[in-house]
C-alpha positions in Angstrom: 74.3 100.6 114.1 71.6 101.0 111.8 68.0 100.8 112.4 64.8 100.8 112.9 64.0 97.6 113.8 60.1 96.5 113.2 59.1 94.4 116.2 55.5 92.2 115.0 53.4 90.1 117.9 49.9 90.1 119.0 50.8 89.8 122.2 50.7 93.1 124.3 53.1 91.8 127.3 55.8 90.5 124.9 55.7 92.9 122.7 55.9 95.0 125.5 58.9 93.6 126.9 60.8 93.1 123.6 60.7 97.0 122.8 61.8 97.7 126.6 64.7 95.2 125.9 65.6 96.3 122.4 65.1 100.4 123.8 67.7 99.8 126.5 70.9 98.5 124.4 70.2 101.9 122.3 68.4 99.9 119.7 65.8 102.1 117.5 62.5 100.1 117.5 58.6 100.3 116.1 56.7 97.9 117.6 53.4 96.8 115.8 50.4 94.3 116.9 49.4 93.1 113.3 51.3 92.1 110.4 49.2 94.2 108.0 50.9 97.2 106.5 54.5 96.2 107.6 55.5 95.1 104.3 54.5 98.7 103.1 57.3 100.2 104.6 59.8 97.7 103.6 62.0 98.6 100.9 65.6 97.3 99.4 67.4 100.5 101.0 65.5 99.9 104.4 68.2 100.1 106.7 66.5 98.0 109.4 65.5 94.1 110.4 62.2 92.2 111.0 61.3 90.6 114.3 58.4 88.9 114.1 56.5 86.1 115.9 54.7 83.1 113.7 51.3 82.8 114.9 49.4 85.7 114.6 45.7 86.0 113.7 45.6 87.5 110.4 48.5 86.9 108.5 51.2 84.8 109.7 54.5 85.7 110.5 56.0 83.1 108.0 53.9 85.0 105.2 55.0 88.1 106.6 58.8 86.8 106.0 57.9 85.4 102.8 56.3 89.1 101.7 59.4 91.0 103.1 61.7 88.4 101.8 60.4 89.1 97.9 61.1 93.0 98.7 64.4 92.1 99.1 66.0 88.5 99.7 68.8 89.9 102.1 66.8 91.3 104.7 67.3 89.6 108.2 64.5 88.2 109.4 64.1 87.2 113.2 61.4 84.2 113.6 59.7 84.5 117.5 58.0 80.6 118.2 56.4 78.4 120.9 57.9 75.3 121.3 55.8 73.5 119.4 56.7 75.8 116.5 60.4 75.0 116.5 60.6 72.5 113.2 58.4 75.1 111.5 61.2 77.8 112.4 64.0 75.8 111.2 62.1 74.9 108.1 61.8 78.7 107.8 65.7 79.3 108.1 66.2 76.9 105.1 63.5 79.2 103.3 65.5 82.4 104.3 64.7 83.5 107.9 67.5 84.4 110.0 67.2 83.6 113.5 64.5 82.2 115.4 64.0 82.4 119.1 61.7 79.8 121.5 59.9 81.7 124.3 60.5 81.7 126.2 63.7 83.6 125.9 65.9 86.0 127.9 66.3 89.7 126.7 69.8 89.3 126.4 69.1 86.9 123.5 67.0 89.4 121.7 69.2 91.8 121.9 72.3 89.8 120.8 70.6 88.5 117.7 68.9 91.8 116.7 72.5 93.4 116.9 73.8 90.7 114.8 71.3 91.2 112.0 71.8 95.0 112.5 75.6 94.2 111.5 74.2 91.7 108.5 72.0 94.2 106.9 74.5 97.5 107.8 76.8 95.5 105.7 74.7 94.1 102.7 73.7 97.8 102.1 77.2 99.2 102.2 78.4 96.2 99.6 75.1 97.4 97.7 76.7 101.0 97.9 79.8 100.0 97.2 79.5 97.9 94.0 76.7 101.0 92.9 79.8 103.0 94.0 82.3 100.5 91.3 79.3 100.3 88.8 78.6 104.2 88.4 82.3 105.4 89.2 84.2 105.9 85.3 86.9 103.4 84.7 89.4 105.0 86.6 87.3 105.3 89.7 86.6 101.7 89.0 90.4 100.5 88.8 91.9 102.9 91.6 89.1 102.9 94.3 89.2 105.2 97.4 87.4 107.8 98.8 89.9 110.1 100.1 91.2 112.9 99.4 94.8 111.6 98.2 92.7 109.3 96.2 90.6 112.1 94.4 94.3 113.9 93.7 95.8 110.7 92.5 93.3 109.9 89.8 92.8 113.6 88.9 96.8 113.7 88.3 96.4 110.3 86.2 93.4 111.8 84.0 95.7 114.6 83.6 98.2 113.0 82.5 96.8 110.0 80.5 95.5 112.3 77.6 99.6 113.7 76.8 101.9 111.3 75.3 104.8 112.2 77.8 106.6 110.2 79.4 106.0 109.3 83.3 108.0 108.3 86.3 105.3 106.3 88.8 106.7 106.5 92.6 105.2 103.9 95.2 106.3 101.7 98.1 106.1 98.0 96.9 102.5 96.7 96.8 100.9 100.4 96.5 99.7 99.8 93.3 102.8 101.1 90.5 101.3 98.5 87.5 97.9 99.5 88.5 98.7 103.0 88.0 100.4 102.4 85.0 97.6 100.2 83.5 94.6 103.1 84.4 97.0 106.0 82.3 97.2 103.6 79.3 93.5 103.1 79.3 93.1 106.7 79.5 95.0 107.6 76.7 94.4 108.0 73.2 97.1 104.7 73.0 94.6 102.2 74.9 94.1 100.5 71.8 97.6 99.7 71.6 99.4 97.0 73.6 99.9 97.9 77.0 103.4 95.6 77.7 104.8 95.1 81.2 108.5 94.0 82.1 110.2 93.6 85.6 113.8 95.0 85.6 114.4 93.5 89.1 113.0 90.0 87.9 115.3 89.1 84.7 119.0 88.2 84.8 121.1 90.9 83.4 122.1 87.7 80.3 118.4 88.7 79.7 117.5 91.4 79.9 118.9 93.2 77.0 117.4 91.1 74.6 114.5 90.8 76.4 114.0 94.9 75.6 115.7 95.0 72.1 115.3 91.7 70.8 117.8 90.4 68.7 118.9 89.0 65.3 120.0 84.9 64.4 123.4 84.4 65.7 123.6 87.9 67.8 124.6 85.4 71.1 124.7 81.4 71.3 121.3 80.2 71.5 119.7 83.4 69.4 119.2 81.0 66.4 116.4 82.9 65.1 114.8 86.4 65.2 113.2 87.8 68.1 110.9 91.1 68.4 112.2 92.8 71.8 109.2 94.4 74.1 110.4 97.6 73.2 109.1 97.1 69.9 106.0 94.8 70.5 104.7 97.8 72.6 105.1 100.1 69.0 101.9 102.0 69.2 101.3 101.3 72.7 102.4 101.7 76.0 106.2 100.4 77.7 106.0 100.1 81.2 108.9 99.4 83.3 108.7 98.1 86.7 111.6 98.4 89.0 113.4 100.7 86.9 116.3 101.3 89.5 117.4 97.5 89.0 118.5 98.1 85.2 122.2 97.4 84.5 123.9 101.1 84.2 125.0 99.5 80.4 121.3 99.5 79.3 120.3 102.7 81.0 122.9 104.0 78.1 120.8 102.5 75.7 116.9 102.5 77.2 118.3 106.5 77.1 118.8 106.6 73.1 115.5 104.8 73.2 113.5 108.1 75.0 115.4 110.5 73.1 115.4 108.8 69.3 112.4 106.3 69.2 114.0 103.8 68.0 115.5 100.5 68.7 118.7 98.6 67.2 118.3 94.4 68.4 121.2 92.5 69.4 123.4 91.6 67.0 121.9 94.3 64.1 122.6 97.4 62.8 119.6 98.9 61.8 117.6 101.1 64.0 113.9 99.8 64.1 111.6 103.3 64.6 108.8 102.8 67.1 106.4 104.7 68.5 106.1 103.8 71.8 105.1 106.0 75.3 107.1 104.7 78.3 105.8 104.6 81.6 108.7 104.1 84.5 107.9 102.9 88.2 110.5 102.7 91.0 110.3 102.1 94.9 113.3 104.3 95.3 114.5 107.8 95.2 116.3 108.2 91.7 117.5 111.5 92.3 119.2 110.0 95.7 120.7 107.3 93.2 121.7 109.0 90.5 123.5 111.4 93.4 125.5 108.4 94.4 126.0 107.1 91.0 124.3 104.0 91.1 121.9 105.4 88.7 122.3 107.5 85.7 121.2 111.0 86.0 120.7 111.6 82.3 118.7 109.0 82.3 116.5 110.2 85.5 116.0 113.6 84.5 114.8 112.3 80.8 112.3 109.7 83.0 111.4 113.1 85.1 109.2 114.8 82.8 106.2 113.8 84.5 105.5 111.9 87.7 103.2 110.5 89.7 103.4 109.8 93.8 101.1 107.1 94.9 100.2 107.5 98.8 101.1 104.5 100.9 97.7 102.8 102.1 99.0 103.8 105.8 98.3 107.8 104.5 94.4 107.0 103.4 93.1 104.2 106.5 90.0 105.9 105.9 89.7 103.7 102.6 90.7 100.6 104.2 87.6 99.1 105.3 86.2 100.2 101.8 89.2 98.1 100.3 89.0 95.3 102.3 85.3 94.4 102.0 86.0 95.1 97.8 88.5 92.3 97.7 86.8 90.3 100.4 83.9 90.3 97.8 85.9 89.4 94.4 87.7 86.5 96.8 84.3 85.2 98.0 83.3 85.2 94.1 86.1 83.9 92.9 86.4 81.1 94.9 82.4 80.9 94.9 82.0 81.2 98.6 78.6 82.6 100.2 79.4 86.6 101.4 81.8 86.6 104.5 81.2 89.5 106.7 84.0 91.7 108.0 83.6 91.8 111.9 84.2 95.0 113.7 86.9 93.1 115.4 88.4 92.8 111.9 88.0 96.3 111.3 89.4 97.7 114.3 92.6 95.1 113.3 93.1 96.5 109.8 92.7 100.1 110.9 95.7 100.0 113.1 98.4 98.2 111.2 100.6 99.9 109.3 100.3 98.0 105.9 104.4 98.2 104.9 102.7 95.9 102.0 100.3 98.5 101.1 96.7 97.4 99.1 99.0 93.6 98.0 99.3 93.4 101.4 95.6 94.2 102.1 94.5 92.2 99.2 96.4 89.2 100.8 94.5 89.3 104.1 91.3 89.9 102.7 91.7 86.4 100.6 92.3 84.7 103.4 89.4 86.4 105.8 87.3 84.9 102.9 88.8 82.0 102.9 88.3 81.2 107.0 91.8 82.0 107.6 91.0 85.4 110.0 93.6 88.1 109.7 95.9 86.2 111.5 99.8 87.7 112.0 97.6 91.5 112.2 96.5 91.5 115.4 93.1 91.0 115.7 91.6 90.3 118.8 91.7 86.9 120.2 88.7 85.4 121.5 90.2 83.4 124.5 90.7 86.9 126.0 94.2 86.5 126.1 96.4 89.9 126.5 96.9 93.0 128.5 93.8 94.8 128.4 90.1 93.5 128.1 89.4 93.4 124.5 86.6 96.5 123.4 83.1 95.1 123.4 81.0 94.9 120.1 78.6 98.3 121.1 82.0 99.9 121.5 83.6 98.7 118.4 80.5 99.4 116.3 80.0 102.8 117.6 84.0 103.3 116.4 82.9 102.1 113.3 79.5 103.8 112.6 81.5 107.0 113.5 84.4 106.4 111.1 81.0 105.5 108.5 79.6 108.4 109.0 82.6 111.3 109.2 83.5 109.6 105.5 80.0 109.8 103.9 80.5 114.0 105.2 83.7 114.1 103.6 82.4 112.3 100.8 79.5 114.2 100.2 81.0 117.6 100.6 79.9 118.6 104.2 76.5 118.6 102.6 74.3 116.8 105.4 71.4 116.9 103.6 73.1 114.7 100.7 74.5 112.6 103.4 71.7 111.2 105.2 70.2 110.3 101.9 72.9 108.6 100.8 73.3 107.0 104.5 69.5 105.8 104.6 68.7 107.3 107.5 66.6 110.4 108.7 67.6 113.5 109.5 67.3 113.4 112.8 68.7 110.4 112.8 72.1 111.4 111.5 71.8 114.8 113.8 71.2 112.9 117.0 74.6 110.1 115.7 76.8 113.3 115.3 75.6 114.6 118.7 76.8 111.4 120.1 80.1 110.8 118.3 81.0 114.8 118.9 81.2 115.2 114.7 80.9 118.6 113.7 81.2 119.9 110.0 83.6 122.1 108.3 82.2 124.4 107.1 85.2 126.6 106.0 
């Protein structure tokens, strides 16, 4: 949990109180008697929240609000009122305020809604970080985000790879991301002017398939009654990439072999080759070599495909970018289906972070869609609020702590082991982050 939080009210006993309250749930607090000056210290990166009572001599705290709010329109903003001040405090909440709480109130409530807008702001700053992150990463950190290390190989590899005009054979478990790979080594290469063209093996009938790759001439088959221009060819100067490569008939493999070797095409029903210039890019969800051992795929054919190739890890390998992930697609569902910003419990987290994802990042990008949408996470796991099961749920200090300590050992990775660069980056002080890592029992690496 982030912090500080700036407690404003003129009166000493309350104020009093509040900071005794807010000090023994572990909460960070600076408590101040006057409005004057807060504002100051209020910045777009301030990590904290505002609790503030309304009438104050001096300035108000709805002027307060208003003053913080133009610093930055996302900062939570907890509204302390008599009772004749309620309308006034839920007029405020339609200007941007919120919570407001009538004295007088118990400490548990202070608490509770403090640590609530705690989670709102820790997460508007991380989605801040995040699309930073997307806007200052290069394109390929853009299209194939993560932070860990598998990550950082996986696109290293790709940059690698993209400037050669060799052929590659793309290995992932369905849903890891295969086209997505494919797609970020075409726009790497000097071909990403070209046409980057896609085809499914496993998704066309073999009656298909053929001419779907070759094309064919009038009159090759019933039904061909004029010319067609196979994919193979509409990629010329570009990039082929074939998807489910394992699921093309052995009798094409013959020919998608002459292809690689020869460059060149004959369609269906001719008998000229057509030259083309065209880099292929193969993806399969299953061991080739184990195939072509068993003869259910040709080894010619594999070891041609084998030049180069590419692993991508299963999202079960890299957890650590999972909540990263998930709040990235939460984001593009919430804009694409123009809905305000859903926030990702740490329920939710602690849900995604211990399934095993068999359909990788698809599989992630299905259940964040729906979290936006209202749906929950559903058939993952996540706890249920009736309280149902064999052990007592974890309560939210304890499944924030988990969080803020996976948070934190990732910006250290992140940022090198370098401490100094990771409390900047964090938004907090030094000792701060020294007095977290005591807590959690994080130490560096310094080897």
């Amino acid at each position: 949990m982030t912090g500080p939080v700036f407690l404003v009210d003129d009166e000493e006993h309350l104020r009093t109180a509040c900071v005794q309250a807010l000090e023994l749930a572990g909460i960070e607090v600076e408590a101040f008697a006057f409005a004057e000056g807060v504002v100051d210290r209020i910045g777009r990166s301030w990590p904290g929240v505002l609790v503030t009572d309304i009438k104050m001599p001096g300035t108000s705290g709805l002027e307060l609000m208003a003053s913080a709010l133009a610093v930055d329109p996302d900062l939570p903003v907890v509204l302390i009122t008599g009772h004749g001040d309620v309308p006034m405090a839920v007029q405020a909440m339609r200007d941007g305020a919120y919570e407001f709480l009538e004295k007088p109130f118990a400490s548990d409530l202070l608490v509770d809604a403090v640590r609530r807008a705690l989670e709102k702001r820790s997460l508007v700053l991380e989605n801040r970080r995040l699309r930073s992150a997307i806007g200052e990463g290069n394109a390929l950190e853009q299209r194939l985000l993560g932070r860990t290390l598998a990550m950082a190989r996986l696109r290293d590899r790709i940059a690698d790879y993209a400037v050669t005009d060799a052929d590659v054979l793309i290995f992932g478990e369905t849903g890891a991301g295969k086209e997505m790979v494919a797609r970020s080594l075409h726009e790497a290469s000097p071909r990403r002017e070209g046409r980057f063209v896609a085809i499914n093996c496993g998704a066309l009938p073999e009656s298909l398939i053929e001419s779907e790759l070759f094309g064919h001439q009038p009159g090759a088959f019933t039904g061909a009654v004029k010319k067609r221009i196979g994919r193979i060819q509409h990629a010329d100067g570009g990039t082929l990439f074939l998807d489910e490569i394992e699921s093309m008939p052995m009798e094409l493999q013959i020919k998608l072999l002459r292809v690689l070797q020869d460059r060149c095409v004959i369609p269906l029903g001719g008998n000229d080759e057509v030259p083309v210039d065209v880099r292929v890019l193969a993806a399969t969800k299953e061991d080739l070599k184990e195939l072509s051992d068993e003869g259910r795929f040709r080894e010619d054919l594999f070891y041609r495909l084998d030049v180069l190739s590419v692993a991508i890890p299963p999202l079960r390998d890299r957890k650590d970018d999972i909540p990263l992930l998930f709040q990235h697609f939460v984001n593009q569902a919430c804009e694409k289906y123009k809905k305000p910003l859903v926030q990702v419990t740490p329920g939710a987290i602690s849900a995604l972070l211990t399934h095993d994802w068999p359909g990788n990042v698809r599989e992630l990008q299905n259940a964040a869609m729906r979290y936006a949408l209202g749906a929950g996470l559903g058939a993952l796991g996540e706890v249920k609020e009736d309280g149902e099961g064999d052990a007592p749920p974890p309560g939210l200090t304890e499944q924030m702590e988990a969080v803020e300590k996976r948070l934190i050992e990732n910006a250290i990775r992140s940022n090198g082991n370098s401490l100094k660069d990771t409390y900047e980056a964090l938004g907090v002080s030094r000792k701060t982050l020294y007095d977290k890592m005591r807590k959690y029992g994080i130490s560096v690496d310094r080897g």
